[in-house]
C-alpha positions as CSV (number, residue, x, y, z in Angstrom):
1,X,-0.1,-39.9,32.3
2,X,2.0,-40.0,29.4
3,X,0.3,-38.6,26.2
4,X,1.4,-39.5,22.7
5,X,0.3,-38.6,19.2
6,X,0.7,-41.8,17.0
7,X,-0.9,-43.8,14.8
8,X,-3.1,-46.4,15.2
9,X,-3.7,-48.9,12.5
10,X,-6.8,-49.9,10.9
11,X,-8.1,-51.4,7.5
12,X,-7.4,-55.1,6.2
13,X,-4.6,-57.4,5.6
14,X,-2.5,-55.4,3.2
15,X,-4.9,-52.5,3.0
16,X,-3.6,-50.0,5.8
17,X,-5.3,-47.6,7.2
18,X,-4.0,-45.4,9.8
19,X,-5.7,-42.8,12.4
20,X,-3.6,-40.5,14.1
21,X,-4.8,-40.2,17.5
22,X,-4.1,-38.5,20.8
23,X,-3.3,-41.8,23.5
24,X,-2.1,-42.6,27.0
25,X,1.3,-44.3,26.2
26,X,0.7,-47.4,28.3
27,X,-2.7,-48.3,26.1
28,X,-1.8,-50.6,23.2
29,X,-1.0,-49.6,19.6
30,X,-4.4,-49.8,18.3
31,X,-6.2,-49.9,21.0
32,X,-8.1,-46.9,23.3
33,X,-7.3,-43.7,22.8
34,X,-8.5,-39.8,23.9
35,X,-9.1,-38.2,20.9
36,X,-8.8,-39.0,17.1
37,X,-7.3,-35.9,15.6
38,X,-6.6,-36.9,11.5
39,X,-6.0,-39.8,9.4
40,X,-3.1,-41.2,7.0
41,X,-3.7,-43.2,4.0
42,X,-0.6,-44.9,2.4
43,X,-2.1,-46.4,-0.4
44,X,-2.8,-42.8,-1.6
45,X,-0.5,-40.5,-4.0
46,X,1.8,-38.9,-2.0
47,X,0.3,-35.5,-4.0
48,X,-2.9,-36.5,-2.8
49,X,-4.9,-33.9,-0.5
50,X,-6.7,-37.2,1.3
51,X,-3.4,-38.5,2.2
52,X,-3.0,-36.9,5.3
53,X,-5.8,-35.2,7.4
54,X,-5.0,-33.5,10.2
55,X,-6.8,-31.1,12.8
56,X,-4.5,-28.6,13.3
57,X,-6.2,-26.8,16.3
58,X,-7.0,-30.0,18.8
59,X,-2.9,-31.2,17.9
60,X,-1.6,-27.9,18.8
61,X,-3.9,-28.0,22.2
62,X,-2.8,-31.3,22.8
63,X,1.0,-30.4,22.2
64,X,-0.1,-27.6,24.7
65,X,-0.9,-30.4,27.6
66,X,2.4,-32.3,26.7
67,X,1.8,-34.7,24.3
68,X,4.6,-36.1,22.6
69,X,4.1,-36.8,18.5
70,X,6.1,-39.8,17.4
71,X,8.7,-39.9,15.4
72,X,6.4,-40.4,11.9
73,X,3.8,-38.0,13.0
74,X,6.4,-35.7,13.8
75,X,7.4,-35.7,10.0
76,X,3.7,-35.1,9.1
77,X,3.5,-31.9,11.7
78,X,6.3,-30.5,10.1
79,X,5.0,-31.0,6.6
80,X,2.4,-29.3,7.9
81,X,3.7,-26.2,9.4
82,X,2.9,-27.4,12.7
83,X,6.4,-28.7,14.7
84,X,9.5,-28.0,13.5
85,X,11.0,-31.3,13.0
86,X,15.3,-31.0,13.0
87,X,16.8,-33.3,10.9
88,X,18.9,-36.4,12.4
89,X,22.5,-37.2,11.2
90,X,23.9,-40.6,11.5
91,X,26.8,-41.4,9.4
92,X,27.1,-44.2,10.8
93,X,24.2,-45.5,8.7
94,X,25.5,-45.0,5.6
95,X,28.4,-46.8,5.8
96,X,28.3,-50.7,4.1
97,X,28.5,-53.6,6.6
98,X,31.3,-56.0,7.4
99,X,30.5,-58.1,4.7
100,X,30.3,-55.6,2.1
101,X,33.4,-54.7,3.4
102,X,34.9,-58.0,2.9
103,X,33.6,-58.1,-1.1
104,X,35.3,-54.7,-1.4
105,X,38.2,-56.0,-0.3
106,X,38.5,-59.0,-2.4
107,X,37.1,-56.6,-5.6
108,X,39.9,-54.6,-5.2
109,X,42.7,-57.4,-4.6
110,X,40.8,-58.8,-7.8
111,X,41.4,-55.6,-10.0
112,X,44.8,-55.4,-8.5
113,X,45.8,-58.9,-9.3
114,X,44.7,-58.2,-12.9
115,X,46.7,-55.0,-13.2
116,X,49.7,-57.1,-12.4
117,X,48.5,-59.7,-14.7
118,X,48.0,-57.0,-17.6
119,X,51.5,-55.4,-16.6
120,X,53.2,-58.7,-16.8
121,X,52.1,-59.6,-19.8
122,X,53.1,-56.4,-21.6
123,X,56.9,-57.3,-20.2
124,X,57.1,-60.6,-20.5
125,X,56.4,-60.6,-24.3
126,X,59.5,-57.8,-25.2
127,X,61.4,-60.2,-22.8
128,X,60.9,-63.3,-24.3
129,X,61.5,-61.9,-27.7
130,X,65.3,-60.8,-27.0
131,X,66.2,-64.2,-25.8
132,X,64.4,-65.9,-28.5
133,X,66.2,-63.8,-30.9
134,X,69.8,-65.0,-29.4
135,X,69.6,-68.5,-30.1
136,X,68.7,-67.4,-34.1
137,X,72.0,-65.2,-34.0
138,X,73.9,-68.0,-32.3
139,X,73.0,-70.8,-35.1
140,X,73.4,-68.3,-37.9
141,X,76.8,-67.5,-36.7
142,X,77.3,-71.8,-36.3
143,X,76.5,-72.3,-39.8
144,X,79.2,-69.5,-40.9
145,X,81.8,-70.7,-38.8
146,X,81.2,-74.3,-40.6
């Protein structure tokens, strides 16, 4: 037999209410368990002292027999002083998605192409000017050869 230390839901629709008991693995989420050993309210503070009950001697004779907290009630055990709870690193996580990806990409070809823009037309006006200039000198010197 496989024992676990989870929570098992209670309360109404969008009211949770959560025991955290001691149960065979194979029974179903809320249904029998061994032994209730605290509770979790959500819908508390999280500075609230009625957020999380727990009885600290049955959980640490039940993590004598073997049973296995899950991963949330592991994170209360450890707030508690109970288990020591190391900490998980997955950089993969972090990192955006293929489609943010993509908007990154087309951000940055969009900031580029304005650069280029912006660049362009700082040149092109001291450009146009010289040339536009040549055709004045050209028709001044006309009318003085005439």
């Amino acid at each position: 037999m496989a024992l676990k230390i989870r929570l098992a839901r209670g309360g109404s629709k969008k009211r949770p209410y959560y025991r955290i008991v001691v149960a065979d693995s194979r029974m179903p989420r809320d249904g029998r368990y061994i032994e209730k050993v605290g509770t979790y309210d959500p819908l508390l503070a999280k500075d609230s002292e009625q957020r999380i009950t727990i009885l600290e001697e049955r959980i640490k004779y039940w993590l004598s027999k073997g049973a296995k907290p899950t991963d949330r009630v592991l994170r209360f055990l450890a707030e508690a002083g109970i288990l020591e709870r190391r900490a998980r690193n997955n950089p993969n996580k972090a990192k955006p998605g293929s489609k943010a990806l993509e908007r990154i990409e087309e951000k940055k070809q969009k900031e580029e192409d304005a650069k280029a823009a912006a660049e362009e037309a700082k040149n092109a006006p001291a450009e146009e000017e010289a040339p536009a200039e040549a055709p004045a000198e050209e028709a001044a010197a006309e009318e003085k050869a005439e």
